[in-house]
C-alpha positions as CSV (number, residue, x, y, z in Angstrom):
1,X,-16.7,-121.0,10.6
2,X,-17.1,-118.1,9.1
3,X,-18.9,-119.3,6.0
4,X,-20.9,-121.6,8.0
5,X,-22.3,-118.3,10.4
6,X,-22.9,-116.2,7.1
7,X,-25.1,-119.5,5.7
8,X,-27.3,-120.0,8.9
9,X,-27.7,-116.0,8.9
10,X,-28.5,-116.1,5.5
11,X,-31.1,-119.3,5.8
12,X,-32.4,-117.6,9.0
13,X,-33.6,-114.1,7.3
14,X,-35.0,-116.3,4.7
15,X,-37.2,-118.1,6.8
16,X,-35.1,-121.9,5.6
17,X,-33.8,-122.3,9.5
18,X,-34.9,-124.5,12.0
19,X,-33.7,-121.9,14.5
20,X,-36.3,-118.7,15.8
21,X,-34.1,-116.8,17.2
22,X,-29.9,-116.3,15.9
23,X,-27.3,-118.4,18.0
24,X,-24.3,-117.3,20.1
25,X,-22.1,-118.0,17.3
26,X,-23.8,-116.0,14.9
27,X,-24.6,-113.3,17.1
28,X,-21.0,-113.6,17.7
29,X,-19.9,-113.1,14.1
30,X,-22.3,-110.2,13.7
31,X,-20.6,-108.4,16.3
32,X,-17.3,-109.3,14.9
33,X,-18.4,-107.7,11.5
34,X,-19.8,-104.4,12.9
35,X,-16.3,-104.1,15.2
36,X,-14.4,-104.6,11.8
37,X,-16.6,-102.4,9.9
38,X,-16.3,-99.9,12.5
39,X,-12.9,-100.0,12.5
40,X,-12.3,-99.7,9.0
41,X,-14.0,-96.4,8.9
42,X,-12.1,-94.9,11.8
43,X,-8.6,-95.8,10.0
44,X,-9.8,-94.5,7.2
45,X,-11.1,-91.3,8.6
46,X,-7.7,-90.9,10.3
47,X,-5.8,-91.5,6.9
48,X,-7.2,-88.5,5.5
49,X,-7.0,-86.5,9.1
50,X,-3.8,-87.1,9.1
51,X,-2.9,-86.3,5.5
52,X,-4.6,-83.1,5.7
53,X,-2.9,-82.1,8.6
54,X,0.5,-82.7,7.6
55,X,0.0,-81.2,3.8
56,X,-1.5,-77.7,6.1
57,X,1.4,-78.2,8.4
58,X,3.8,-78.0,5.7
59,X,2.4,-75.3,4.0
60,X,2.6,-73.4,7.2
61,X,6.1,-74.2,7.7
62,X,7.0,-73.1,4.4
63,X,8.7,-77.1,3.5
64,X,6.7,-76.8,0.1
65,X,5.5,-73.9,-1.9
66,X,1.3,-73.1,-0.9
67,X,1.3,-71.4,-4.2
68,X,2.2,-74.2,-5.8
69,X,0.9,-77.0,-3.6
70,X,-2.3,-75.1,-2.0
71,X,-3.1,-76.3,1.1
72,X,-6.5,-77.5,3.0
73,X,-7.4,-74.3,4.1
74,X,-7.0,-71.9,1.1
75,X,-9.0,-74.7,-1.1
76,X,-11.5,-74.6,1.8
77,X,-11.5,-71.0,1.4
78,X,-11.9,-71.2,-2.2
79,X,-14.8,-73.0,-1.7
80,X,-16.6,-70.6,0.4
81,X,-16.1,-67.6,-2.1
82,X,-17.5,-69.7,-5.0
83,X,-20.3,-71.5,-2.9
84,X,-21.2,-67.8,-1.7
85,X,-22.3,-67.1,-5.4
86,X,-23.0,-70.2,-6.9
87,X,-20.9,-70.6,-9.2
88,X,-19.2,-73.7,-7.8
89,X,-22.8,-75.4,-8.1
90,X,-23.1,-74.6,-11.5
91,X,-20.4,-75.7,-12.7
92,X,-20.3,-79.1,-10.5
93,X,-24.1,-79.4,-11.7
94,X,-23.3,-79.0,-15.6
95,X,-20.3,-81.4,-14.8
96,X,-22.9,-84.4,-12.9
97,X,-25.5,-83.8,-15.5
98,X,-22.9,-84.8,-18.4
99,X,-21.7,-87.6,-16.5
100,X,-25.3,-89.5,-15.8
101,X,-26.2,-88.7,-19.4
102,X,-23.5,-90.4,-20.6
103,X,-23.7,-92.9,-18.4
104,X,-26.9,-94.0,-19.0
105,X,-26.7,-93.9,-22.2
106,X,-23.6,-96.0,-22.3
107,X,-25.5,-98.9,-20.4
108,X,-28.1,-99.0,-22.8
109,X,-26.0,-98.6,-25.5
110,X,-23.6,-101.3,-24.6
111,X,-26.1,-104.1,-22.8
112,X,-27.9,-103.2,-26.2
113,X,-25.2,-104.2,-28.8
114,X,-24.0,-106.8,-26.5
115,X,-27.2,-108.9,-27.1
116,X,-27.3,-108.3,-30.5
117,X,-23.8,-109.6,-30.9
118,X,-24.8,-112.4,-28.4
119,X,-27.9,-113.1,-30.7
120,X,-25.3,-113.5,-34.0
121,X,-22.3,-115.1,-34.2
122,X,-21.6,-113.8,-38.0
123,X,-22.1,-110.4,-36.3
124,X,-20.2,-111.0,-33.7
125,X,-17.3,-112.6,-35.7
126,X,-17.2,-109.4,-38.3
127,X,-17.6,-106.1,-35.7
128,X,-15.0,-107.9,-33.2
129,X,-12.1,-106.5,-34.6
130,X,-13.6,-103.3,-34.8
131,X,-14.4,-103.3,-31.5
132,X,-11.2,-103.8,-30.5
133,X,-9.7,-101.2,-32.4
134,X,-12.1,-98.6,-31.5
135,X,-11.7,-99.6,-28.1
136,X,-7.9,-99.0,-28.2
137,X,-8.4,-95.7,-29.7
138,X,-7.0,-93.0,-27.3
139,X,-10.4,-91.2,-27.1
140,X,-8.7,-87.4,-26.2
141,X,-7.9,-88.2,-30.0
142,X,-11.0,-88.0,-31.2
143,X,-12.4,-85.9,-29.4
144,X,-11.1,-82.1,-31.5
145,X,-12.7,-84.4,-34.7
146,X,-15.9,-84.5,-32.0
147,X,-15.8,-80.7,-32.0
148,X,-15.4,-80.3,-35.6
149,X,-18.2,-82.5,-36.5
150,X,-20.3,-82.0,-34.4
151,X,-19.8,-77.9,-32.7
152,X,-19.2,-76.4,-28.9
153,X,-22.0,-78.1,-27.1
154,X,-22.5,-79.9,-24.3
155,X,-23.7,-82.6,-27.2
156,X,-20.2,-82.8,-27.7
157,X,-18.7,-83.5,-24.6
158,X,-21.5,-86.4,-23.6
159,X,-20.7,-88.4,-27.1
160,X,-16.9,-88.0,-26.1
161,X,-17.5,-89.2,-22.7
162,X,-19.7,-92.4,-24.3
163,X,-17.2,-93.0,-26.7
164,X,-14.5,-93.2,-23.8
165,X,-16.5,-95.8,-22.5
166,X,-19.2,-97.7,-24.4
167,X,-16.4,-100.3,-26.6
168,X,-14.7,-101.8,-23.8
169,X,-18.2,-102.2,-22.3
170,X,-19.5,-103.8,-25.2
171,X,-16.5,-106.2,-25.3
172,X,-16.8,-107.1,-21.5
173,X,-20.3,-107.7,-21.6
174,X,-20.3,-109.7,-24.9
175,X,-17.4,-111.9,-23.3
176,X,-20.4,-112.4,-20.1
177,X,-23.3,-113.3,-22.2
178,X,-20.9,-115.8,-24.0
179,X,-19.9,-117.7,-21.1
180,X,-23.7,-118.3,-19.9
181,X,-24.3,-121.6,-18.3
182,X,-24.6,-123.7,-21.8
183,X,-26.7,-126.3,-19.3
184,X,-29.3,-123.9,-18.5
185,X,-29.4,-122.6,-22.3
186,X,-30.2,-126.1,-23.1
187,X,-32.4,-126.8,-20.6
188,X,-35.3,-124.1,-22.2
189,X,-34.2,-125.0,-25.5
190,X,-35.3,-128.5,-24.6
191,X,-38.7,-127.2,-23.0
192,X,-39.5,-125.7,-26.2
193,X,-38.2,-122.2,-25.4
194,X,-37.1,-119.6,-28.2
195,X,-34.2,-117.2,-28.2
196,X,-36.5,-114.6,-26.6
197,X,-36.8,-116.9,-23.9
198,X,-33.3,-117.6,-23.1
199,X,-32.3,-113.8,-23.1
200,X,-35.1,-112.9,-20.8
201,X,-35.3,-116.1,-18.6
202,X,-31.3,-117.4,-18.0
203,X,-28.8,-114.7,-19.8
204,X,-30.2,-111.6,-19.0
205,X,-31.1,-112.8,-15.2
206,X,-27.7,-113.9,-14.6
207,X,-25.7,-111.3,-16.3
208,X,-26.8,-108.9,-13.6
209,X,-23.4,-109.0,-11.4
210,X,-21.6,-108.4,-14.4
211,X,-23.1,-105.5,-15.8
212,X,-23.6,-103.8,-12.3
213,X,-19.9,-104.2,-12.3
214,X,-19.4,-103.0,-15.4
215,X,-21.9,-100.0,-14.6
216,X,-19.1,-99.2,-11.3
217,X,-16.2,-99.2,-14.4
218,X,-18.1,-96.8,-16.7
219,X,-19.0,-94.5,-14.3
220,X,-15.3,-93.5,-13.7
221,X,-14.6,-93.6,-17.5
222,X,-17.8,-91.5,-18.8
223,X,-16.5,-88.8,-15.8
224,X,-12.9,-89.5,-17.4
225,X,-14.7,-88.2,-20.5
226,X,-16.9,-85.6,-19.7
227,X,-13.5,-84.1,-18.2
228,X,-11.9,-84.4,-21.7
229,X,-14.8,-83.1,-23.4
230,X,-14.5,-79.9,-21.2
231,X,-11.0,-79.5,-21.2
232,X,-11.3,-78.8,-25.0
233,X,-14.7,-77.2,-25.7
234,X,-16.6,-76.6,-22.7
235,X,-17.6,-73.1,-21.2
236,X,-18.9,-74.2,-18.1
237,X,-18.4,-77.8,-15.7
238,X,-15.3,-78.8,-13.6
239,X,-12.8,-79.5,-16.5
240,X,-13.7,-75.8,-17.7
241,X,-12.7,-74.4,-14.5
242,X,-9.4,-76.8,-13.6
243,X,-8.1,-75.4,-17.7
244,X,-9.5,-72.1,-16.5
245,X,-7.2,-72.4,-13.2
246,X,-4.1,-73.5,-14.7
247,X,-4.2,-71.0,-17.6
248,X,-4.6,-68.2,-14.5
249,X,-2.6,-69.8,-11.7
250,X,-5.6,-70.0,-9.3
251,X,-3.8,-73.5,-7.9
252,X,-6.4,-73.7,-5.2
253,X,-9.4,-73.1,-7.4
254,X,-7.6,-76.1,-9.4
255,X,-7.2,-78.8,-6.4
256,X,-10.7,-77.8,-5.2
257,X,-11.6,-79.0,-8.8
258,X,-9.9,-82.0,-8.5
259,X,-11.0,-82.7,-5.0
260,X,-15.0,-82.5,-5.8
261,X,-14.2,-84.0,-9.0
262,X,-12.9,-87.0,-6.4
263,X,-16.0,-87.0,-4.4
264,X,-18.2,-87.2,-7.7
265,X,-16.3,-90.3,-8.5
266,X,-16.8,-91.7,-5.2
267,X,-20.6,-90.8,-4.9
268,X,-21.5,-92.6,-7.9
269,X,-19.7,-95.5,-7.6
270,X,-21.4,-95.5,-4.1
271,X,-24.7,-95.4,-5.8
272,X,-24.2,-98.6,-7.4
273,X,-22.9,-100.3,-5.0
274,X,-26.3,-99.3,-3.3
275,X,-28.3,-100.6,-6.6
276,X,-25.8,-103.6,-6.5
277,X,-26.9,-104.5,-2.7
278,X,-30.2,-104.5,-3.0
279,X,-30.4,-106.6,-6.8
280,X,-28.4,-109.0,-4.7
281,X,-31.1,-109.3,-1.9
């Protein structure tokens, strides 16, 4: 029933149904989807009510160490200080800037070489091992060889972050464009297309799910990255400020870190969902 209310909704907005106005059913269903969605936010909301208010209550009570553990309100306090001068924009600013460089430039990179691998099978069959290898690399190993080669710059830290993340991306995507719909290949090949024509007509077209979900992935890995990068070489950014915190013992200057470091994550990844949404329209 379900799948049969989101059809006739779907044919309806298109203009393909018989009907002019929606039926009981699938006003029905609509309504049932807006109580569920409504609901899901207000659990969730609670969730993290309720975990705030037990990690203050326990500070307060003195069950775990606020020193330690920091609490809601001291990293809420933190907050205010650094917001009051700026410096907590800075540093969250530098940190986002690294993160959409590197991000961007691992799409590119990767839906680049992935075509070009696509477009080769000798290619393909000699870098694949490469790949792999590269790609199981732990990156925080290259990284200090980063430094070395390349200096204490912001340079640095957005090739770590692309290098964290651009190899499994180029595998993932290489697999996709592989498994293309052989039928449809054939069908332009038949028509008298060219290899331009099936990348821009059938693989490129329908490979758009798969590399907006590989875009979600490598947005949490070139962030994984950038934080690497800064851990080792940065003077400025949110990796900078968490080493900073836990050479000093600032704890709460450390979980706020990690806490807008958490909402970064999560506003990015809501961005392409957002970009995902509307390519599926």
């Amino acid at each position: 029933m379900r799948d049969d209310a989101k059809r006739n909704i779907r044919e309806h907005s298109a203009g393909g149904g018989p009907e002019t106005a929606p039926s009981p059913r699938q006003l029905e269903y609509l309504a049932a989807e807006r109580r569920h969605r409504a609901q899901v936010r207000i659990v969730r909301c609670m969730l993290l009510i309720l975990f705030l208010a037990l990690w203050e209550l326990l500070t307060r009570l003195g069950t775990i160490d606020s020193f330690i553990f920091s609490s809601p309100v001291r990293i809420l306090t933190c907050f205010m200080q650094m917001a009051a001068d700026g410096s907590i924009f800075m540093h969250t600013g530098i940190t986002l800037l690294e993160t959409l460089v590197s991000f961007l430039l691992t799409v590119v990179i990767a839906v680049a070489a992935a075509v070009l691998l696509w477009s080769s099978r000798s290619l393909s069959e000699v870098l694949e091992p490469y790949l792999v290898m590269l790609n199981s690399l732990p990156k925080s190993a290259m990284a200090p060889l980063l430094i070395v080669w390349l200096g204490n710059s912001m340079r640095t830290i957005i090739i770590a972050a692309v290098s964290v993340a651009v190899f499994g991306s180029i595998l993932t995507l290489h697999t996709g464009f592989m498994q293309t719909d052989a039928d449809k290949i054939r069908l332009i090949t038949s028509l008298g297309g060219t290899r331009r024509d099936v990348l821009t007509k059938v693989l490129i077209p329908s490979s758009i799910p798969l590399i907006i979900s590989n875009m979600k992935v490598n947005a949490g890995l070139c962030l994984v990255g950038v934080i690497i990068g800064e851990f080792l070489s940065a003077r400025a950014g949110l990796g900078y400020l968490i080493i900073y915190a836990s050479q000093v013992f600032k704890m709460d200057m450390l979980v706020m870190s990690i806490v807008i470091l958490c909402l970064v994550s999560t506003l990015l990844y809501q961005l392409i969902s957002v970009l995902e949404k509307r390519t599926a329209c």
